[in-house]
Structures are given as C-alpha cells and as structure tokens.
N, C-alpha and C positions, 0 to 999 in steps of 0.2 A: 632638589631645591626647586621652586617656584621656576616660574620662566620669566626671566630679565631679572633677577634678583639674583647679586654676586655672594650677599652676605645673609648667615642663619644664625640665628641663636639656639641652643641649645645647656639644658640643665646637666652638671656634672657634681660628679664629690671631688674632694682632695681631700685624701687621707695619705699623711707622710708622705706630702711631697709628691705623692700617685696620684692621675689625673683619672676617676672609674667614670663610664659613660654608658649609660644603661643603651642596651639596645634591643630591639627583635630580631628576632633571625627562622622563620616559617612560623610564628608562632610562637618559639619558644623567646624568654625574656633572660637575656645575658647581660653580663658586666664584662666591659672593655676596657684595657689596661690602655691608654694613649701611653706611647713611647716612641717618639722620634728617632730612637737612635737605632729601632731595628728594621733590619731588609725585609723579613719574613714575618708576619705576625703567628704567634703562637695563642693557640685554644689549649685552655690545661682544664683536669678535674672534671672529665666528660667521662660517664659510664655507659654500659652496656645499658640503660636502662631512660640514660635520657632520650628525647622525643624528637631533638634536631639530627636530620640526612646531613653527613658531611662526605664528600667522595676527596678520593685521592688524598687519605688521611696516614702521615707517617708518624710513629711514635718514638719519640725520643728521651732517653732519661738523663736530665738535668741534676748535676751537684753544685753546691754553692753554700 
C-alpha cells in the first residue's frame, strides 16, 4: 500500500458467492480464493510445468 494510506481498492469476481482476486506472484498471474474462515491458505491445480518457485510445498488430497 501507498505510505499514509490505510485503505486500497482493488478489482474482484464473485462467482457463487466466491470472492476470485487476481494476483501476481514472480511473474506468474494467479486467481485467489478470499476465504476468511481458513488458517492456512491453500494453492491447488499447480503442475510440474508451471513457472511459479514455491518452497516448503506439502501435498494434500482433499474429499468433498
């Protein structure tokens, strides 16, 4: 953020109720799930082939 500036605007989607917030991350251009209700945020659907370093990366399989 700016310096002395408390508040940003920024563009989202809401699709069903999902808040997507596009972002960068080294370059690369992701979609970010806003969800308040969790501790840890989760990166899904990254392959061997995408362009973004991420360390200390654990994999978990989710049912639902």
């Amino acid at each position: 953020m700016e310096e002395g500036k408390r508040v940003q605007k920024m563009k989202f989607q809401l699709i069903n109720n999902v808040i997507i917030i596009p972002v960068e991350v080294n370059g690369s251009s992701l979609s970010f799930i806003l969800d308040s209700g969790v501790s840890t945020p989760i990166l899904f659907n990254l392959t061997g082939q995408d362009s973004i370093q991420i360390n200390d990366v654990t994999e978990v399989k989710l049912r639902g």
